[in-house]
Steps between C-alpha positions, in 0.01 A plus 500: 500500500671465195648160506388260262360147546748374259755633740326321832452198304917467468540483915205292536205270455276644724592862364158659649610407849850650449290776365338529824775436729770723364409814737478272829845365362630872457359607801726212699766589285539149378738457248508613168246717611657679789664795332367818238762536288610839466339534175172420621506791759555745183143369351304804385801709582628744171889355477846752484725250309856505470657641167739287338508159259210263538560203741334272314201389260127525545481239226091311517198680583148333496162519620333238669100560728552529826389228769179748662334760294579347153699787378824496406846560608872474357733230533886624391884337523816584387816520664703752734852514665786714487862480570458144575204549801138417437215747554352448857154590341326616164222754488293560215365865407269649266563782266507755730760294749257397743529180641282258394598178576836290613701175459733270650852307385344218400767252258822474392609676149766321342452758184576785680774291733687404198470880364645612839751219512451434826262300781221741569270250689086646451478769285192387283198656677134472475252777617106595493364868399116662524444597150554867436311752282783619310839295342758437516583307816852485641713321746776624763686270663596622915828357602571437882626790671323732203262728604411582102386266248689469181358484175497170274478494144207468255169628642269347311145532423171414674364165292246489302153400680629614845231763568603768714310490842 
């Protein structure tokens, strides 16, 4: 329940009856929405993270109302790869490491490609977070065949005007 309309609006027209449809299209496991990412399945969960250098940047957060209930939720990107191999998933947490929300590989990052120099295909991602109570809010990348998260750099701060539920 915390995907926007601005977000809907993107994959369609007729974003309410996408809106409607996307658990009958989960439930057939049409494609893209077939699959939980792994990340999803830690929702709610408190995350044991990997020590070691960040994987990556949580580098936008904003807030933005949600679709039903008109409050608000958290819409954050940055980037996240390591050793050459993009992040499988991204998971959001609040301040006390709780998952919170999660994101996907979304675009290509040429920045951070250049900085690597080398092809790193989609390492730009895009996720969605409930507003928590406390900041800051991080992001940990899981990489495939990872059973810990690891931690990306720059937590930042809840907006302004995001009200915590």
């Amino acid at each position: 329940g915390i995907e926007g309309n601005q977000h809907l609006k993107a994959v369609t027209p007729a974003f309410a009856q996408l809106k409607r449809s996307i658990p009958t299209l989960r439930a057939a496991r049409h494609a893209p929405f077939h699959w939980r990412s792994r990340c999803e399945e830690k929702l709610g969960q408190r995350l044991a993270t990997q020590a070691g250098p960040a994987a990556g940047r949580l580098e936008t957060i904003s807030a933005y109302k949600m679709s039903r209930g008109g409050s608000r939720a958290l819409e954050l990107s940055g980037w996240a790869e390591r050793d050459g191999v993009a992040a499988e998933c991204i998971l959001l947490a609040d301040s006390s490491g709780t998952a919170i929300g999660a994101g996907a590989l979304v675009t290509r990052r040429p920045d951070v490609q250049q900085a690597a120099a080398r092809s790193l295909g989609l390492v730009g991602w895009k996720g969605v977070a409930s507003v928590p109570t406390s900041s800051p809010v991080c992001a940990y990348a899981l990489f495939p065949g990872e059973s810990e998260p690891v931690p990306l750099a720059d937590c930042q701060a809840i907006p302004e005007g995001a009200a915590a539920p």
